[in-house]
C-alpha positions as CSV (number, residue, x, y, z in Angstrom):
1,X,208.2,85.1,135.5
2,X,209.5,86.7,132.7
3,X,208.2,83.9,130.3
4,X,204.8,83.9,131.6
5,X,204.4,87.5,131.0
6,X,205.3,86.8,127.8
7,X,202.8,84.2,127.1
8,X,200.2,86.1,129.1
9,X,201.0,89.4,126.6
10,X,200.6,87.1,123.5
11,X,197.3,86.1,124.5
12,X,196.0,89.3,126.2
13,X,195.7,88.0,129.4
14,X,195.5,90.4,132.1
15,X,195.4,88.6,135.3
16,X,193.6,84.9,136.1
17,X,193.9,82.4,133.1
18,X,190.8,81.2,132.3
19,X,190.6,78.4,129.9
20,X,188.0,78.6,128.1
21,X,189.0,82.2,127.0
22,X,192.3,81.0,126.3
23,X,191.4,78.4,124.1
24,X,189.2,81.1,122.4
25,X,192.3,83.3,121.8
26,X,194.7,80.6,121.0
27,X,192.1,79.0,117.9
28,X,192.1,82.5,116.8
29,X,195.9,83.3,116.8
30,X,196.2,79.8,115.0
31,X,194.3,80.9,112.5
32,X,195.9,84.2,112.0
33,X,199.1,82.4,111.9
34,X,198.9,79.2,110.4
35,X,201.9,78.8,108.1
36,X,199.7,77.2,105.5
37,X,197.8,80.8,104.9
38,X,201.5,81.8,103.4
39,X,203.2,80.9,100.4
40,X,206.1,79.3,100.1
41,X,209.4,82.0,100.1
42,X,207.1,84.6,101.2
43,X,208.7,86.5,104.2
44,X,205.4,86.2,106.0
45,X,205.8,82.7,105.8
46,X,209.7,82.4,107.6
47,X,207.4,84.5,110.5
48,X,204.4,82.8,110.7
49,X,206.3,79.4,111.2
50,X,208.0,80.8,114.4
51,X,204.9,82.4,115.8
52,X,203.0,79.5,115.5
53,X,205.0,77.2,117.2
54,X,205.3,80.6,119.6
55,X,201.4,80.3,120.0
56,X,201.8,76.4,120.8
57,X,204.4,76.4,123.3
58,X,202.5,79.0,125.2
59,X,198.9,78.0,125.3
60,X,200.9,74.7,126.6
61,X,201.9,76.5,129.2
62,X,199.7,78.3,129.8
63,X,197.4,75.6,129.9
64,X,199.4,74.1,132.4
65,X,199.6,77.2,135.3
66,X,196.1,77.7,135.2
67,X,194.2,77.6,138.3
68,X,191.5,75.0,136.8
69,X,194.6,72.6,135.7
70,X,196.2,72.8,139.6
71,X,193.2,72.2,141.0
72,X,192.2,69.1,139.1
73,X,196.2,67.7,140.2
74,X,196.5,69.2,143.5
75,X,196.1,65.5,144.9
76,X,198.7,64.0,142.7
77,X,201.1,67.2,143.6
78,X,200.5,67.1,147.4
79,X,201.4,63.5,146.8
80,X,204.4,64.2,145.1
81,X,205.8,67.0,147.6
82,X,205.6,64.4,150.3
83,X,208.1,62.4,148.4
84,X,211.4,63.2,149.0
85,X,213.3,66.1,147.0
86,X,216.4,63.7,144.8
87,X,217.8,66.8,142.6
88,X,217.3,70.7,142.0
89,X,218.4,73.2,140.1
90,X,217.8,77.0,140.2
91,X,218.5,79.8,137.2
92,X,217.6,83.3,137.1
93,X,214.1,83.1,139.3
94,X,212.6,79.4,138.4
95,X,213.1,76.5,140.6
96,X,213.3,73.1,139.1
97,X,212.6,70.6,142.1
98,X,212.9,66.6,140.9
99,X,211.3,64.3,143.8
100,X,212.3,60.8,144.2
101,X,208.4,59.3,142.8
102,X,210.2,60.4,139.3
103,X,208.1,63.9,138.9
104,X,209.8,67.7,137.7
105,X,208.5,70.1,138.6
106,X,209.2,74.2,138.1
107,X,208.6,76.7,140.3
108,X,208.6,80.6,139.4
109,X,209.5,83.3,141.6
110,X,212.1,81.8,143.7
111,X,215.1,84.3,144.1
112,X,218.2,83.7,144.9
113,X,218.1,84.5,148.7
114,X,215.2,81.8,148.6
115,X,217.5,79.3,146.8
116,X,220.3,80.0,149.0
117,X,218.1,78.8,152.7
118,X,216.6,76.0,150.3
119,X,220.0,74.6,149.9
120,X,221.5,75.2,153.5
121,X,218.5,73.7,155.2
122,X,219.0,70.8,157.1
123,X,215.5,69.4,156.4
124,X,215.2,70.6,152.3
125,X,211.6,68.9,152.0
126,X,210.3,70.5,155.1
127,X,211.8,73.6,153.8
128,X,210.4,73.6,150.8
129,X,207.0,72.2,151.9
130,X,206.7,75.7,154.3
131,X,207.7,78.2,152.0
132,X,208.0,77.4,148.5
133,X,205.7,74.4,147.5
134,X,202.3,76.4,148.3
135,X,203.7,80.0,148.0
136,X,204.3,80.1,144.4
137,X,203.4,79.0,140.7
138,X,204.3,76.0,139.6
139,X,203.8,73.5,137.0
140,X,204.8,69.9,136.2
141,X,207.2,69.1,133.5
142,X,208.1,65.4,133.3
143,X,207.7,61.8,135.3
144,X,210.4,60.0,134.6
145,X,210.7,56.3,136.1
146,X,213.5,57.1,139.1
147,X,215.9,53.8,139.6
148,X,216.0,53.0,143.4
């Protein structure tokens, strides 16, 4: 949660992402920031590097928690979350869930109590299915090919 408030300060959003606002902002941060606009040894230069790449990674993911980008893969992620849960891993409040078709995904929010029924439920995809899956932000970080 913490990292998408940070992303969503940098670009002033306030509540829903909308994309086409966000693109609007991040074109104009890129401008304002673009390491060419420095010269070389300049101390603006050192910062404009690291908030550049700042801007990148987070109109990335942005990008990829916006409602407009979950709907258009809702199919291929209610797909996914019937395939069966292989590996997770929890830190601080994300949720990284690994299913078995070779998809990662992370989910925000997910305390620790959460974490703690995930992992003593008998049934972990049903678990998850009821009360985390559709309950909470998420977005999809890799497909890897998953040797059977």
């Amino acid at each position: 949660m913490k990292r998408i408030n940070e992303y969503k300060k940098l670009f002033n959003v306030e509540k829903e992402i909308n994309l086409k606002d966000l693109k609007t902002t991040y074109r104009n941060l890129v401008k304002e920031w673009h390491p060419d606009k420095f010269q070389r040894g300049d101390a603006l230069a050192i910062e404009a590097e690291l908030k550049s790449r700042q801007i990148i990674d987070g109109y990335h993911f942005l990008v990829s928690i916006a409602p407009e980008t979950i709907a258009a893969n809702l199919d291929e992620f209610n797909e996914t979350i019937n395939s069966p849960i292989i590996d997770w891993h929890h830190k601080g409040m994300l949720l990284e869930v690994t299913f078995l078709d070779g998809n990662t995904y992370e989910i925000f929010g997910v305390n620790k109590a959460l974490y703690i029924k995930l992992c003593q439920s008998d049934k972990i995809n049903r678990f998850a299915k009821r009360n985390i899956f559709n309950s909470y932000t998420y977005r999809k970080i890799k497909k890897s090919e998953v040797a059977a």
